[in-house]
N, C-alpha and C positions, 0 to 999 in steps of 0.2 A: 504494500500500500504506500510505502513511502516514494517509490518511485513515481507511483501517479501522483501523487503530490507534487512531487520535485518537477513533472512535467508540469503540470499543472500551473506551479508558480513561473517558471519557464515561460510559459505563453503567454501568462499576464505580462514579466518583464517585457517578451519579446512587441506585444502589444503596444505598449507604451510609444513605441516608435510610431509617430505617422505614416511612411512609407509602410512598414511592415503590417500597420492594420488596414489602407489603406488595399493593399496585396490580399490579404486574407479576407478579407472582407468581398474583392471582386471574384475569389475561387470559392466560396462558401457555398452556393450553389450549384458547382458541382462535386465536390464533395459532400454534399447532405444527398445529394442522389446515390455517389457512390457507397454512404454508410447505410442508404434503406434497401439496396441492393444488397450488399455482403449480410446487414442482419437479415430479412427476407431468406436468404441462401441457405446460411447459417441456421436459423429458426426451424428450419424443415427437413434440415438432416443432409441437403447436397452439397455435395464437390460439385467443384467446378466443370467437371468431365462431367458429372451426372447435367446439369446445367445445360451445359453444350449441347448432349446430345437432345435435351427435350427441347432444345429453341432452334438446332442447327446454325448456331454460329460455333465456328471453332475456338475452343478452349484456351486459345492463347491470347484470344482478343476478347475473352470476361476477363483471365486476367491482366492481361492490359488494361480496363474498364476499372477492376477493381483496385489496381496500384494507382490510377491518376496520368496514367500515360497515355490515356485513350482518350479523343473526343467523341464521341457516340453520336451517331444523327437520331431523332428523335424515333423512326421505323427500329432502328439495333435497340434502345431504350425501350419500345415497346414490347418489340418479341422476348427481350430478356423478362420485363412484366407477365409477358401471358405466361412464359416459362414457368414465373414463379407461383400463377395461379392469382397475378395480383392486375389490376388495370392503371394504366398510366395517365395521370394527371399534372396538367402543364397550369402555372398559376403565376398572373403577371401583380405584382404587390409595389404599392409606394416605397420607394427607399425609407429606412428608420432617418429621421430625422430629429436625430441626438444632436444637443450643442457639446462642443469641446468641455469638460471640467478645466477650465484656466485659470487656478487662485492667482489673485497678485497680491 
């Protein structure tokens, strides 16, 4: 548990950079795709081989998907969905619009 901690605190420091959250902040969506993907997967008991063959994409390119090396067109995003027995929903949202914390 300390380790998730120490990560944990890690990303708050690393945050603290504008650059750095400014970056994480425009890959968060697709990362939040790729963690309901891997749990989905995960949750139902398949490898990735299992995956492949029920959606007929090859094995190399979920994990690809799954590492963040992939960009997925929304038809590979679906079929890996139907895979999972789940339906794909695409959702256009206002940016959070948080002010800076700036004490002076």
């Amino acid at each position: 548990m300390d380790n998730l901690r120490s990560w944990y605190d890690a990303k708050k420091d690393f945050l603290k950079n504008p650059e750095v959250k400014a970056e994480y902040e425009a890959l968060r969506p697709h990362f939040e795709v790729i963690s309901q993907i891997i749990r989905a997967r995960s949750e139902q008991g398949l490898t990735q081989e299992e995956l492949a063959a029920k959606t007929g994409i090859q094995r190399t390119n979920i994990s690809r998907l799954e590492s963040g090396n992939y960009n997925p067109s929304l038809d590979f995003l679906a079929r890996v969905a139907q895979g999972l027995g789940l339906e794909l929903h695409i959702e256009l949202r206002a940016h959070n619009q948080q002010l800076p914390s700036n004490p002076k």
